[in-house]
Residue, then its C-alpha position, 0 to 999 in steps of 0.5 A: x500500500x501506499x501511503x500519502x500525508x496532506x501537507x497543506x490541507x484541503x485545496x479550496x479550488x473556487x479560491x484557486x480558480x480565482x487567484x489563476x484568472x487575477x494572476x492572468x489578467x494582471x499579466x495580460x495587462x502588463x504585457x498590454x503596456x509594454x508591448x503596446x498590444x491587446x492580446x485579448x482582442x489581438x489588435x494593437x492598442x493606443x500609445x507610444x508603439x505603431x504597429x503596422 
């Protein structure tokens, strides 16, 4: 048999869930400022870079 131990508890997987789409979203706007780009429209946004 195998024998397994529950080192940090129970998972709350809605806290889980939650915590991926904060984490998502604040690294799809960094990334909308830095490169100047909508990536969830996939279109150039407004600001200093033209995209051609």
């Amino acid at each position: 048999t195998h024998a397994r131990r529950n080192l940090f508890g129970p998972v709350d997987h809605e806290q889980l869930q939650q915590d991926s789409e904060c984490i998502l979203s604040k690294s799809i706007e960094r990334a909308r400022q830095k490169w100047n780009f909508d990536f969830l429209r996939d279109k150039p946004a407004e600001g200093i870079l033209q995209w051609e």
